[in-house]
C-alpha positions in Angstrom: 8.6 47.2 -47.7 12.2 47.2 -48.5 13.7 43.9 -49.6 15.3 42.7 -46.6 12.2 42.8 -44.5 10.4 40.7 -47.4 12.6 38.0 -46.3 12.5 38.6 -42.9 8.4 38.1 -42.9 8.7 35.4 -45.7 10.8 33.3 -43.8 8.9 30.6 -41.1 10.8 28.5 -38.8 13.0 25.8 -39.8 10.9 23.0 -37.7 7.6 23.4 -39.0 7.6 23.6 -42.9 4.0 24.6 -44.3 2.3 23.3 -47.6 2.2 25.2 -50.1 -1.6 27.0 -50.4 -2.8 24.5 -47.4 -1.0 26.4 -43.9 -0.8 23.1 -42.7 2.3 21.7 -41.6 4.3 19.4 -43.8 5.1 15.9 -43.1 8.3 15.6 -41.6 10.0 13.0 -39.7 11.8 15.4 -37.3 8.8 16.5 -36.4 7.9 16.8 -32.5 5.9 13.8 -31.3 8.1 11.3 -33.0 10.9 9.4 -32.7 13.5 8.1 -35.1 12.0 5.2 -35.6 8.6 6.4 -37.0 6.7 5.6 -33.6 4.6 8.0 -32.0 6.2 9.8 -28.8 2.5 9.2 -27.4 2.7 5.2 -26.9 5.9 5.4 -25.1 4.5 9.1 -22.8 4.6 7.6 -19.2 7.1 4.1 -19.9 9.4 5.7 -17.3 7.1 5.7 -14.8 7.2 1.8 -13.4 11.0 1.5 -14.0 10.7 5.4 -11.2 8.2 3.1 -8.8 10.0 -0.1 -8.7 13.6 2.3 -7.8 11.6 3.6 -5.4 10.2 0.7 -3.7 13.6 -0.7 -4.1 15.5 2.4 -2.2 12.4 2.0 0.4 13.8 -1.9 1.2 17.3 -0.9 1.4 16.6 2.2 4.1 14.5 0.2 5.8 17.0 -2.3 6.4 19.5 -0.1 7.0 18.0 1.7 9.7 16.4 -1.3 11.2 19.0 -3.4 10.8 21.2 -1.0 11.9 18.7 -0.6 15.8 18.8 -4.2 15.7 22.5 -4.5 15.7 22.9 -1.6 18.0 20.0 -4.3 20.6 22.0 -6.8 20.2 25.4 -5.1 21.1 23.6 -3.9 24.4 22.1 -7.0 25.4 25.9 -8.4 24.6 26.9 -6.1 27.3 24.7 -6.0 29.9 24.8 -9.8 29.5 28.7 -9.7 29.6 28.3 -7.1 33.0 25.8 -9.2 34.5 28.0 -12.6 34.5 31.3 -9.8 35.7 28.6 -9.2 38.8 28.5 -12.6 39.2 31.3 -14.2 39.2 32.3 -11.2 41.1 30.7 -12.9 44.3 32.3 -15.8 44.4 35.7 -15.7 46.4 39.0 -17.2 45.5 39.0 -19.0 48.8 35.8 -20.6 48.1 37.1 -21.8 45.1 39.7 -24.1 46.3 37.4 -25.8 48.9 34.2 -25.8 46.7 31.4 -24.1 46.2 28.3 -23.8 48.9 24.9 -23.5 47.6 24.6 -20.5 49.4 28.2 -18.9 47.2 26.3 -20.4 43.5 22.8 -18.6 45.4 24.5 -15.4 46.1 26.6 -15.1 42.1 23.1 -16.4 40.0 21.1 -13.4 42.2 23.4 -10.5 42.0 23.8 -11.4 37.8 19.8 -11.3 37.5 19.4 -8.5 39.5 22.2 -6.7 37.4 19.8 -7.5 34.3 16.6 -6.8 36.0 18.2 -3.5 36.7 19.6 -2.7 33.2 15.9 -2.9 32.2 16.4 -6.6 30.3 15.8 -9.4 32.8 17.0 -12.3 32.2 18.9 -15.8 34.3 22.3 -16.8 35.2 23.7 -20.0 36.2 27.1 -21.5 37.8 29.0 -23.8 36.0 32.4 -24.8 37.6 34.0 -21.5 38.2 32.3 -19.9 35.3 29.0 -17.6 35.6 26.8 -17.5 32.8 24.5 -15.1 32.2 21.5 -14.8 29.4 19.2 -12.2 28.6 15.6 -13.4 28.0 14.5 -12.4 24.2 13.1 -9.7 23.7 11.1 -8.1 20.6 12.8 -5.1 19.1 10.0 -3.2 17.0 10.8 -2.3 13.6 8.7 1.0 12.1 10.3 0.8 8.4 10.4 -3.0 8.2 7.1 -3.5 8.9 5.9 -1.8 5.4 6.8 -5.7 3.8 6.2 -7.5 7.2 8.4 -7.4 9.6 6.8 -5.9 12.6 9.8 -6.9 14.9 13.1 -8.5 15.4 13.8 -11.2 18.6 16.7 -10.2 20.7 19.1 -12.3 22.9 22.5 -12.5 24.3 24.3 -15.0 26.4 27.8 -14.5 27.9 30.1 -15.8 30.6 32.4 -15.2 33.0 35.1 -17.2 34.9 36.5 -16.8 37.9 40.5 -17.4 38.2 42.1 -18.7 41.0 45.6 -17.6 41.3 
C-alpha cells in the first residue's frame, strides 16, 4: 500500500467517531437521534402529528362552510326570485282601473292565485296576499340539505323568502 491509500482506508467518516480498541461509536452530541438540547429525538418522533390532525379538521370546517354556505346562499337568492316573480305575477292581475274604484274580492282572488301558482310552478310553493295595492308573496321554508355540514351536525339549512310588489296607478 502506498501512503496515500493508508489514509484513504484509515480515514472513517466525520459523523461517527469510533473508540479507540472498542469499534463502538463515541459519544457525541451531534450525533443523530439528538437534539441540541440533549433530549432524545425519540420523545418528540410523532409531536407533529396532532398539530397535522387538528389543521385538518380545521380546513374540513372551513370547506364545508364554504361549499354549504355557499348552496345555501345560492337557495336563498332563488327563493328571493321566484318570490320576487311570483308577487310581479300578481300584482300583474290587478288593473289600474280597478285601482281607482277599489278592489273586488274576485280582482285580490285572481292576483293571490296567479302568485301561488307561479311558485307552485317554480317547484317552491308557497302564499301570497293583497295588501292595498301591494302583492306580497312568500315562499314556505324549505330544508336545504347539507352533505359536508353534516360531519359536525348540521344536516340541513331552513329556507325562506318574502317579497312584494306594488301596483302604480298613473
Amino acid at each position: 500500500m502506498t501512503g496515500s491509500q493508508t489514509r484513504k482506508a484509515r480515514k472513517s467518516p466525520r459523523s461517527v467517531r469510533r473508540r479507540r480498541g472498542t469499534g463502538a461509536p463515541a459519544p457525541s452530541s451531534h450525533r443523530a437521534g439528538h437534539s441540541g438540547s440533549g433530549r432524545s429525538l425519540e420523545l418528540e418522533r410523532g409531536a407533529l402529528t396532532p398539530f397535522v390532525m387538528l389543521l385538518c379538521v380545521a380546513l374540513l370546517a372551513v370547506l364545508a362552510l364554504v361549499v354549504d354556505g355557499g348552496r345555501a346562499l345560492s337557495a336563498r337568492e332563488t327563493a328571493l326570485s321566484e318570490a320576487e316573480q311570483a308577487a310581479r305575477v300578481g300584482a300583474a292581475q290587478l288593473s289600474v282601473a280597478s285601482m281607482h274604484a277599489g278592489l273586488t274580492s274576485f280582482q285580490v282572488a285572481s292576483a293571490t292565485a296567479a302568485a301561488e301558482q307561479y311558485m307552485a310552478a317554480s317547484g317552491h310553493p308557497g302564499s301570497a296576499a293583497v295588501v292595498g295595492t301591494c302583492v306580497v308573496a312568500t315562499v314556505r321554508t324549505y330544508r336545504l340539505a347539507t352533505p359536508l355540514l353534516a360531519l359536525v351536525g348540521i344536516d340541513d339549512i331552513p329556507v325562506s323568502a318574502s317579497a312584494a310588489a306594488t301596483v302604480v296607478v298613473g
